[in-house]
C-alpha positions as CSV (number, residue, x, y, z in Angstrom):
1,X,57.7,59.1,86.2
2,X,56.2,55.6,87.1
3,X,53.2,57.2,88.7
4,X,52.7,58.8,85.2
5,X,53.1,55.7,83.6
6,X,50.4,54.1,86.0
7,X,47.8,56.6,85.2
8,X,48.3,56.4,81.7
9,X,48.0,52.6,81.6
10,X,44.1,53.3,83.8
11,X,43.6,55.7,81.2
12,X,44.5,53.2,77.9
13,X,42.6,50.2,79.8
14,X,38.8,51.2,80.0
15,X,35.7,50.3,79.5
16,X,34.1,52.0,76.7
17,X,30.7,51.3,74.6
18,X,31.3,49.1,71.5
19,X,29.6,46.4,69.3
20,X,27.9,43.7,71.1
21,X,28.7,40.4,70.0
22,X,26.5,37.2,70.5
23,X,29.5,36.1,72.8
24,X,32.5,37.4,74.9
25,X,35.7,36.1,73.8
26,X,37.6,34.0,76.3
27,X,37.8,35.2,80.2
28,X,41.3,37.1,80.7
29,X,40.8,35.8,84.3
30,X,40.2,32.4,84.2
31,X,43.5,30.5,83.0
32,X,43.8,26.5,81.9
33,X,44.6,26.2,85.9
34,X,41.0,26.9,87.1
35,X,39.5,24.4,88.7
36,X,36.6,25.2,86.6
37,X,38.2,25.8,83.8
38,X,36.6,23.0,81.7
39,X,32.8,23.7,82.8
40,X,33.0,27.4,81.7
41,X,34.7,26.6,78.9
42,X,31.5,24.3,77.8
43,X,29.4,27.2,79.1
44,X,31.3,29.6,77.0
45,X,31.3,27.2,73.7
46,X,27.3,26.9,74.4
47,X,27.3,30.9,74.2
48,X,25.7,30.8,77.8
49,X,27.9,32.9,80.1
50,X,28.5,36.7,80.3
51,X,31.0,38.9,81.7
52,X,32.8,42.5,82.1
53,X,34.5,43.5,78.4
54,X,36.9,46.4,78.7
55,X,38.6,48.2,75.7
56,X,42.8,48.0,75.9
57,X,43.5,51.6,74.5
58,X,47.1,50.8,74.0
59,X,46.5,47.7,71.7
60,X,42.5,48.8,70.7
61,X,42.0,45.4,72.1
62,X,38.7,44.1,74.0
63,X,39.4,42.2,77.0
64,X,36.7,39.4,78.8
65,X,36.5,39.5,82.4
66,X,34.4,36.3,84.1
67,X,35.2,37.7,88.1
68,X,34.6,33.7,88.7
69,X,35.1,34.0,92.2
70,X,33.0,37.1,92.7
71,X,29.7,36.5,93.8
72,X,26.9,35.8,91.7
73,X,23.6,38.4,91.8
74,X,20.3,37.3,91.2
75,X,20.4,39.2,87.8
76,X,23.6,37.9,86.7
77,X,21.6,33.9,87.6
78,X,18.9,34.9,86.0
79,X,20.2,35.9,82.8
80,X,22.7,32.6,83.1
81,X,19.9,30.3,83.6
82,X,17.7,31.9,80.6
83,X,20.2,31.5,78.7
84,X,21.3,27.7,79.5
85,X,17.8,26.7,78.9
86,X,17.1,28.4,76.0
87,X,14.3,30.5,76.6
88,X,13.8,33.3,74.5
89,X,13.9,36.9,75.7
90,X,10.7,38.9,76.0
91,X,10.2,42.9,76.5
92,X,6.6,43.4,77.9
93,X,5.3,46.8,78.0
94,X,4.9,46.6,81.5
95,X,7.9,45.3,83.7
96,X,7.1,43.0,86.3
97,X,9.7,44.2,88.9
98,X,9.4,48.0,89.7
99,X,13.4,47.5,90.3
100,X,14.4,45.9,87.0
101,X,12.9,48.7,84.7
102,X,12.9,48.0,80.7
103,X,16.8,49.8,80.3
104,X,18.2,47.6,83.4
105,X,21.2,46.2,82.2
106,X,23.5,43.6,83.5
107,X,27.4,43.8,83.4
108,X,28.6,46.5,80.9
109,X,28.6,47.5,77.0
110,X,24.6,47.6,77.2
111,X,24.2,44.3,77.9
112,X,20.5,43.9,78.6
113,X,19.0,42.3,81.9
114,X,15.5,42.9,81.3
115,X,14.3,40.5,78.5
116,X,16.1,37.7,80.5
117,X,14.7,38.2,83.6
118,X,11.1,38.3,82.1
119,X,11.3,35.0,80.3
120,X,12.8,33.5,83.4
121,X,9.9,35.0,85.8
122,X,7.1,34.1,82.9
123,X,8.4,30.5,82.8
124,X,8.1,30.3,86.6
125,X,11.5,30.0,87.0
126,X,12.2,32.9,89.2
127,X,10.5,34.7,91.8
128,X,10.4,38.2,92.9
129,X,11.1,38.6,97.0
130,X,7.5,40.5,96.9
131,X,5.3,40.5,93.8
132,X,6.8,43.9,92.6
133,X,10.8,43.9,93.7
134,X,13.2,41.2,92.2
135,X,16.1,42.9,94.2
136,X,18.7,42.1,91.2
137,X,21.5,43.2,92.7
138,X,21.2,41.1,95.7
139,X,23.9,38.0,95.8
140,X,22.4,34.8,95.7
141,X,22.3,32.0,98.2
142,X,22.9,28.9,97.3
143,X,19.5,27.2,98.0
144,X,17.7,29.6,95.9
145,X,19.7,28.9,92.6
146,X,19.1,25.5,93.4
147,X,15.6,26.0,93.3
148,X,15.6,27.8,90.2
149,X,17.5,24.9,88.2
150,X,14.9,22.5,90.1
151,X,11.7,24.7,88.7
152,X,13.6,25.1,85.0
153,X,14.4,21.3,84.8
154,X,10.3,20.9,85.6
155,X,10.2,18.8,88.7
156,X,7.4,20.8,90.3
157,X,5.1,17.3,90.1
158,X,8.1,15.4,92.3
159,X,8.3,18.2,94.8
160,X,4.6,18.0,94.8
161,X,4.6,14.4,95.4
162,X,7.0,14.2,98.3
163,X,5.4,13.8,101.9
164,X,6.5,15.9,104.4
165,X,8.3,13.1,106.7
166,X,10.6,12.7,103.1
167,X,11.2,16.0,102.9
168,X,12.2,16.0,106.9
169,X,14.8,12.7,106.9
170,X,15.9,14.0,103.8
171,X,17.4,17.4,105.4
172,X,18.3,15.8,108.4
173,X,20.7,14.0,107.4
174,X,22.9,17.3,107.0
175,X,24.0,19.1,109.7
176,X,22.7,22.6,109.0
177,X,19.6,21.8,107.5
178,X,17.9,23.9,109.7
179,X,19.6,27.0,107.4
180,X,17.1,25.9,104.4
181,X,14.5,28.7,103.4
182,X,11.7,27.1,104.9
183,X,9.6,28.6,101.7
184,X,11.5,26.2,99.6
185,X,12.0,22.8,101.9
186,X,10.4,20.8,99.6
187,X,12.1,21.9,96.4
188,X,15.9,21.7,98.3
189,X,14.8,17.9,99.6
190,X,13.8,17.0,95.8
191,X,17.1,18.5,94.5
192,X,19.0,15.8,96.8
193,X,17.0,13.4,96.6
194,X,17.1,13.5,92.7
195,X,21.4,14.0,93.1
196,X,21.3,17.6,91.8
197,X,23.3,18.5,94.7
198,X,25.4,16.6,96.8
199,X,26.2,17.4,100.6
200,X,29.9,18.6,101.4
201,X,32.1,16.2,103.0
202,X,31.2,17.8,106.3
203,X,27.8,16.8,105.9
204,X,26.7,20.3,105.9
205,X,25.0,21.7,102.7
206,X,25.4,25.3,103.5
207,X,22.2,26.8,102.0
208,X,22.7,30.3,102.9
209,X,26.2,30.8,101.4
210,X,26.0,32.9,98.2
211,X,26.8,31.2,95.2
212,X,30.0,32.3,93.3
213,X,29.9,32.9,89.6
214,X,32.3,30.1,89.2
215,X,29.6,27.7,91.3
216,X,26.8,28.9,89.5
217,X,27.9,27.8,86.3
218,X,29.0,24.2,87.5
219,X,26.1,23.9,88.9
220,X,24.3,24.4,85.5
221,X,26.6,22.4,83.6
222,X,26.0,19.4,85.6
223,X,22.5,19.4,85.6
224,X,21.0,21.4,82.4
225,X,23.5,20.7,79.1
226,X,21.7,17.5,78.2
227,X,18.2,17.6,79.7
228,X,15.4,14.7,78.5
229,X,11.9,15.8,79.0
230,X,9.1,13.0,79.4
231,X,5.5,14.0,77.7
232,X,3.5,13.6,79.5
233,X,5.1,12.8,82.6
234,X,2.3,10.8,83.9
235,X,0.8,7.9,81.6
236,X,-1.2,4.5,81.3
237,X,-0.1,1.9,79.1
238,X,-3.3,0.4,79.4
239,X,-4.7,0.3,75.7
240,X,-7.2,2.9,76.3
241,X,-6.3,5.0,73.7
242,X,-5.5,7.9,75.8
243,X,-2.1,8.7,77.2
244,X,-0.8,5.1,76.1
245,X,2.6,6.0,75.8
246,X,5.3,9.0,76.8
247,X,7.5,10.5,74.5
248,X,11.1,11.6,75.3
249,X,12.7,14.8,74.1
250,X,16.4,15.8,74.3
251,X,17.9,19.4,74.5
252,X,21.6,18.4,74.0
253,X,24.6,20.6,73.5
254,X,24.0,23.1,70.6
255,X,27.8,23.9,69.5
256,X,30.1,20.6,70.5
257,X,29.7,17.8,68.6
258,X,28.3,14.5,70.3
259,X,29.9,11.2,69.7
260,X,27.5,9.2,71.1
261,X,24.6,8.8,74.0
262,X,23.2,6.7,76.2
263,X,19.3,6.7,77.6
264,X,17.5,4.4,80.6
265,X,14.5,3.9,82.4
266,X,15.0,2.2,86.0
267,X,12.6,1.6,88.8
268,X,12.4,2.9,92.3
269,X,14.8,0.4,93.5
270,X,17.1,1.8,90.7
271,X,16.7,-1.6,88.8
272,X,17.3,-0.9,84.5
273,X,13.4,-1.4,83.3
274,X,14.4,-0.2,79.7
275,X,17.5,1.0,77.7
276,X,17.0,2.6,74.8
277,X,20.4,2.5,73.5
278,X,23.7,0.4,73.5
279,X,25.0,-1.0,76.6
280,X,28.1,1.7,76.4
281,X,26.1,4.3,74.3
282,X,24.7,4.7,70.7
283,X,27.1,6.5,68.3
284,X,25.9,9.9,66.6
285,X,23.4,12.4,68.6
286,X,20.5,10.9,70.6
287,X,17.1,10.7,68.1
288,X,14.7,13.8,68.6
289,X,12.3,11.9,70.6
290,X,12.0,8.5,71.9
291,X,8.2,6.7,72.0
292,X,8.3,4.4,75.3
293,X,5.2,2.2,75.5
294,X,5.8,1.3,78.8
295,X,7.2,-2.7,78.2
296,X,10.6,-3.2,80.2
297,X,13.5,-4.7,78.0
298,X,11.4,-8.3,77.8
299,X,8.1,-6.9,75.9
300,X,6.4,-6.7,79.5
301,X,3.9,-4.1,80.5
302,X,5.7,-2.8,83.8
303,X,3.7,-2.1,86.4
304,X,2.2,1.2,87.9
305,X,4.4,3.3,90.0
306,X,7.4,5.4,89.9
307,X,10.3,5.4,87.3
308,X,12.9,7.7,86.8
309,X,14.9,8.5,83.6
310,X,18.1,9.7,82.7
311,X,21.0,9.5,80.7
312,X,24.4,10.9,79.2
313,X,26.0,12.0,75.9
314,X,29.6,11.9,75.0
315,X,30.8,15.1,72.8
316,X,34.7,14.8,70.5
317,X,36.9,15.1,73.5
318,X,35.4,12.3,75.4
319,X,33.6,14.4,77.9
320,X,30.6,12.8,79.2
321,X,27.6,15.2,80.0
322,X,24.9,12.9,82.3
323,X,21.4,14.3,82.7
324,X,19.9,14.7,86.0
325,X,17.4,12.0,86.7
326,X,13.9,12.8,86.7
327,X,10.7,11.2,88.0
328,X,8.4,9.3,85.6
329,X,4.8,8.8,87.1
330,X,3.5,5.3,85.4
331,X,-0.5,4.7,86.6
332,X,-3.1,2.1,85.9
333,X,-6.6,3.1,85.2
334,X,-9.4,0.9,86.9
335,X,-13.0,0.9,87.9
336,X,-13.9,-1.6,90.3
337,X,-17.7,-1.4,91.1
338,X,-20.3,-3.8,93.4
339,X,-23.8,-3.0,95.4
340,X,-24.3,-4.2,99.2
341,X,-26.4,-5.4,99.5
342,X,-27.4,-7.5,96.6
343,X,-31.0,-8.1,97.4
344,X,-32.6,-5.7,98.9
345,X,-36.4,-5.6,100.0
346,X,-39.0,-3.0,98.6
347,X,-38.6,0.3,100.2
348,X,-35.5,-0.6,101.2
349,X,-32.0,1.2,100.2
350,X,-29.0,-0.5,98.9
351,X,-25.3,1.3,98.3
352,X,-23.6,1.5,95.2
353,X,-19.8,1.8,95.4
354,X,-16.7,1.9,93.2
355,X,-13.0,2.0,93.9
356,X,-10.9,3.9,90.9
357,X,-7.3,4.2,90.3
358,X,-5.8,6.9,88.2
359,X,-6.9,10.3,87.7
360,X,-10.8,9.7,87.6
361,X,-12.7,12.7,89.0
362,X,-16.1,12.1,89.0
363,X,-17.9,8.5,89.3
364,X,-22.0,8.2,88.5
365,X,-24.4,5.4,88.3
366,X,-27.4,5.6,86.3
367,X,-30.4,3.4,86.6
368,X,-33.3,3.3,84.2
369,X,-34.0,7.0,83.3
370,X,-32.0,8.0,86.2
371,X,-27.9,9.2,87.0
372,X,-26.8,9.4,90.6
373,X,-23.5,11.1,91.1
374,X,-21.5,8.7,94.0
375,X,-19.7,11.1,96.8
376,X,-15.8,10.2,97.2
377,X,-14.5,9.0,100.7
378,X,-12.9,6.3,101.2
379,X,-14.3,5.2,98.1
380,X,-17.0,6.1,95.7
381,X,-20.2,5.7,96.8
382,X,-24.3,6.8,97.5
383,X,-27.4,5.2,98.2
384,X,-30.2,3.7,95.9
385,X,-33.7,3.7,97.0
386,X,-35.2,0.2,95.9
387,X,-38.8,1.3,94.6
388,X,-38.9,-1.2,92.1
389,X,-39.4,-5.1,92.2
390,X,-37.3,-7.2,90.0
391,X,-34.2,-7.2,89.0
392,X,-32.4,-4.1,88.4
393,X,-29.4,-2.9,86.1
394,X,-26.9,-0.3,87.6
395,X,-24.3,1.3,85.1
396,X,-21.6,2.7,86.4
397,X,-19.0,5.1,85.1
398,X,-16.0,6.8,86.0
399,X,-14.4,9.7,84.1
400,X,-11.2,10.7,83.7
401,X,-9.8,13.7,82.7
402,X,-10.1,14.6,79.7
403,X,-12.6,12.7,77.9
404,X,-11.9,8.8,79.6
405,X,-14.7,6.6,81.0
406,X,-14.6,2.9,82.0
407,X,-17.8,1.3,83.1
408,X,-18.9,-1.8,84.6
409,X,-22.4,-3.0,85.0
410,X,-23.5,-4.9,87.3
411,X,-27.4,-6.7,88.7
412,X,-29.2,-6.3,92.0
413,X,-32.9,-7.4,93.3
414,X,-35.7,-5.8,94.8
415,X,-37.6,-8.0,96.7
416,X,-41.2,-7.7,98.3
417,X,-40.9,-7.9,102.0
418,X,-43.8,-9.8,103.0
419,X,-44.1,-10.9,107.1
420,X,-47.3,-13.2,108.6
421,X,-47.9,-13.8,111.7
422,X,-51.3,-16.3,112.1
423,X,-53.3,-17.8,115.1
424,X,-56.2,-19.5,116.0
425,X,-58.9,-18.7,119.2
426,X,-58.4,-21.9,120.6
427,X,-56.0,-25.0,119.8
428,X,-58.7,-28.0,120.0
429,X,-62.2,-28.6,119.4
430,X,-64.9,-31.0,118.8
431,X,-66.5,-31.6,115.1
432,X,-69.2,-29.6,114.8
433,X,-68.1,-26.6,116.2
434,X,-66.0,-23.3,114.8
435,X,-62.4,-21.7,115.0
436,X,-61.5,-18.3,114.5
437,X,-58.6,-17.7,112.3
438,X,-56.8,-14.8,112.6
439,X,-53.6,-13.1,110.3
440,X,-51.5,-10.1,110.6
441,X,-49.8,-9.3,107.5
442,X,-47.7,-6.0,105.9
443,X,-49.9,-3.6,104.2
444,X,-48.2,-4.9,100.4
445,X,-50.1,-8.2,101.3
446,X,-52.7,-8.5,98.7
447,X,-54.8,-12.0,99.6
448,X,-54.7,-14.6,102.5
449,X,-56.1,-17.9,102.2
450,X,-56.2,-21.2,104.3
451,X,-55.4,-24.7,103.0
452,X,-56.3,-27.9,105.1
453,X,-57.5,-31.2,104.8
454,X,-60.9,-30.0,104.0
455,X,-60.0,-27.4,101.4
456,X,-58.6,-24.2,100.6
457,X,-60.6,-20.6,102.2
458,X,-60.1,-17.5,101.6
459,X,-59.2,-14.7,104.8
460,X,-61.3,-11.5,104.9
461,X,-59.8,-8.7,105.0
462,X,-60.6,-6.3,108.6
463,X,-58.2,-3.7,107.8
464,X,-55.1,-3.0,106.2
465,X,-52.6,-5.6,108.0
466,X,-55.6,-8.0,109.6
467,X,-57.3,-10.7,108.3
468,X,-60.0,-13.2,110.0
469,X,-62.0,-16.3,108.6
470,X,-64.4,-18.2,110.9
471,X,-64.0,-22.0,110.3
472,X,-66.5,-24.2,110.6
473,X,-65.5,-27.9,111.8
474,X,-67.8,-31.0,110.1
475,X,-69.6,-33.1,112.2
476,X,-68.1,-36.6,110.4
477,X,-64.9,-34.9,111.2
478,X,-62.3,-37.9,112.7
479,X,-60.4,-36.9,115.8
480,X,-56.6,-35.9,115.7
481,X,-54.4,-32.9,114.5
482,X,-54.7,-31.3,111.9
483,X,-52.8,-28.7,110.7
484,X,-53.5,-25.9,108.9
485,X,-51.0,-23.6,106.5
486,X,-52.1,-19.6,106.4
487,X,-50.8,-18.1,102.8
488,X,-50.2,-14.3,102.7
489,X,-49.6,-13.3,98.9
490,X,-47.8,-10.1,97.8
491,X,-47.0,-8.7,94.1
492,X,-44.4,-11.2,93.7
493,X,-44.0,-12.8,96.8
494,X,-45.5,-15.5,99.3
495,X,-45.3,-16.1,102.9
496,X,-46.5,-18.7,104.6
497,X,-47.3,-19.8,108.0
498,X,-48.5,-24.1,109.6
499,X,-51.0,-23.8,112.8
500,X,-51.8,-26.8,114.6
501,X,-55.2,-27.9,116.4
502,X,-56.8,-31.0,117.6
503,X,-60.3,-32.5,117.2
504,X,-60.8,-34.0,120.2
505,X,-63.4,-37.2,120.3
506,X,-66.5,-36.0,122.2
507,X,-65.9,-38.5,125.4
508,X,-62.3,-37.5,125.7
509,X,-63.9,-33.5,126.9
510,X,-64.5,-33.6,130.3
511,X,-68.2,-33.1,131.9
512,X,-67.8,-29.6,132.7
513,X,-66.6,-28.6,129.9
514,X,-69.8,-30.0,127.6
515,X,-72.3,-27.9,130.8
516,X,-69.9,-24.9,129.2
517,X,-70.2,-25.3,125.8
């Protein structure tokens, strides 16, 4: 007789197709005594979780069934994190997964997989283990629904940023770090770095245990029931007129009432820059969005580098719900430009170079009629030929992306390079007689001349860099030195050059030399 009852009560208690509503009633299986009781509950309120409905044939009553300690399936996350973030369900024509076809379904009564899974995997979200399998019944490990709540709350610019020796010391300070997908290092470090997860007492993090249904919510209502979202999340408060301020936006909890919240800015020391709400919290919900120009809370400009923002709200019972903190990227834009050397002679080549910070991707100069583009290394730069003399005017500019420029202009000269060198046949002489005067030059030279005590003479020119002039010496001439200053004269420039000869007195020259001459 009891084994009659038994199959009649199997028969009674079934699942069976019926009207789906926009949310389970409350889980059979999870009781007041749950240690998770109050995060599903939350979950449940924000119509976020799902689970198994069967139909009580005795009573005609449905029954929810959460199975919080099963484990969780990539589907079942998926759907759970779609949901949690709002993101709206799409159908495309053609799934992406050849597993997770258009009718896939997840739990019973028709509940539909597919949409969910496409507006997770379209916001980049989730991941396929190959571009055409999703493998939704697979269990999920717990580093991979950690990275999926890491690419939902938008942090792909902090993993991005993070240096490999972070993302090293960061794991190795658990035990079985070595256990982390080594696809998704960087995304795990960021996650405890930014306190999205915390280690277990053990100092183990246990990466590749699969996530229980329970875990998965927690996890999710820690981290996404009040998320603030910084736009854009890099800026310059640097009165340009572009990208002069971020503006915060809140997605709060959409069916419990809020009481009050609270909203920060703090450095990388963790130091409070700004607070944009009471000490202990604002009362009512937090504003739509919040403009930050970046002054801290004394009207000061702070200064580039990185901030991170976060903050809580409180709903009716007193429940706090804190935000995760997230990285704020705060940059100064500046052109710094000079030319080395300053003064450069004709022919010659000087360098123009500039030193940028921010985002600036190109960097040009542009002389007369002329742009030069400058080559990054370790700073902007290129070369300048100096073809013209006089001083010249260099503009340069760096863009930024899109549509910024600075400039600074700045001066540099072109001088002619002009070089003598001048001798004479003999260095004395007696009045009367001659000296030949001789002067190499550069080929820009243009005249050579001669100025003594007896006048100025002009240097013929032999060829293109000598010049010669015979000198004839005046018989009244006294005896002593004289000297004589050679004069080479460019476009612009001068160069000049003092020889020294004697006049000797006839009866200072010894005999032989006057049988010579």
């Amino acid at each position: 007789m009891k084994t009659i009852v038994f199959i009649l009560m199997a028969i009674l208690f079934v699942a069976q197709p019926s009207s789906a509503s926009s949310r389970d009633t409350w889980y059979y299986d999870v009781s007041r005594s749950h240690w998770a009781y109050k995060e599903l509950q939350t979950m449940w309120e924000e119509y976020n979780l799902d689970g198994w409905i069967f139909r009580d044939l005795w009573t005609n009553r449905d029954f929810s069934y959460y199975r919080p300690n099963n484990q969780i399936t990539r589907a079942e996350y998926a759907v759970l994190i779609a949901k949690t973030f709002d993101l709206s369900p799409i159908r495309p024509d053609i799934p992406t997964y050849t597993d997770v076809p258009k009718n896939y379904q997840v739990y019973n009564r028709g509940k539909e997989g597919y949409p969910w899974i496409e507006t997770a995997t379209a916001a980049g979200i989730i991941t396929g283990v190959s571009n055409t399998l999703f493998r939704p019944d697979n269990y999920l490990r717990r580093d991979h629904g950690i990275i999926m709540l890491v690419r939902a709350l938008e942090l792909e610019g902090y993993v991005n940023n993070l240096t490999e020796t972070e993302i090293e010391n960061t794991l190795r300070a658990f035990r079985d770090h070595n256990k982390v997908d080594p696809s998704i290092r960087a995304e795990f470090a960021a996650a405890i770095k930014l306190g999205i997860i915390q280690g277990y007492p053990d100092r183990t993090l246990r990466p590749d245990n699969y996530l229980n249904r329970a875990e998965a919510a927690v996890i999710l209502y820690r981290s996404a029931l009040f998320v603030p979202k910084a736009t854009p999340i890099t800026f310059s408060p640097d009165g340009d007129g572009y990208q002069d301020t971020t503006t915060f936006t809140f997605r709060t909890l959409k069916n419990t009432n809020i009481s009050s919240w609270y909203f920060e800015v703090v450095d990388a020391r963790g130091v409070l820059v700004k607070r944009f709400s009471g000490t202990n919290g604002t009362a009512g919900y937090p504003p739509s969005e919040i403009i930050w120009d970046g002054k801290d809370n004394n009207g000061y400009t702070v200064l580039p580098g990185t901030y991170f923002y976060s903050g809580w709200i409180r709903d009716r019972n007193n429940t706090i719900y804190s935000s995760v903190t997230k990285p704020l990227y705060v940059e100064e834009r500046r052109l710094i430009a000079g030319v080395s050397p300053t003064i450069v002679p004709l022919g010659d080549k000087t360098t123009i170079w500039a030193e940028t910070k921010g985002d600036a991707y190109h960097v040009e100069v542009s002389i007369l009629d002329q742009t030069h583009s400058l080559n990054k290394k370790s700073r902007w730069e290129t070369e300048i030929d100096a073809n013209l003399i006089g001083p010249q005017q260099a503009r340069i500019t760096a863009h930024y992306s899109p549509g910024i420029t600075q400039t600074v202009s700045l001066t540099y000269w072109v001088e002619e390079r002009i070089w003598l060198y001048a001798y004479l046949d003999k260095t004395s002489a007696l009045a009367g007689g001659t000296l030949i005067l001789t002067a190499q030059t550069s080929p820009n030279v243009e005249h050579v001349e001669v100025h003594w005590e007896y006048g100025k003479e002009d240097l013929i020119q032999i060829s293109q860099e000598l010049w010669q002039k015979e000198l004839r010496l005046p018989l009244d001439m006294e005896a002593k030195d004289y000297i004589l200053t050679v004069i080479a004269y460019g476009k612009q420039k001068q160069e000049a050059i003092d020889l020294l000869f004697t006049l000797k007195d006839f009866f200072e020259i010894p005999l032989f030399f006057h049988l010579i001459n």
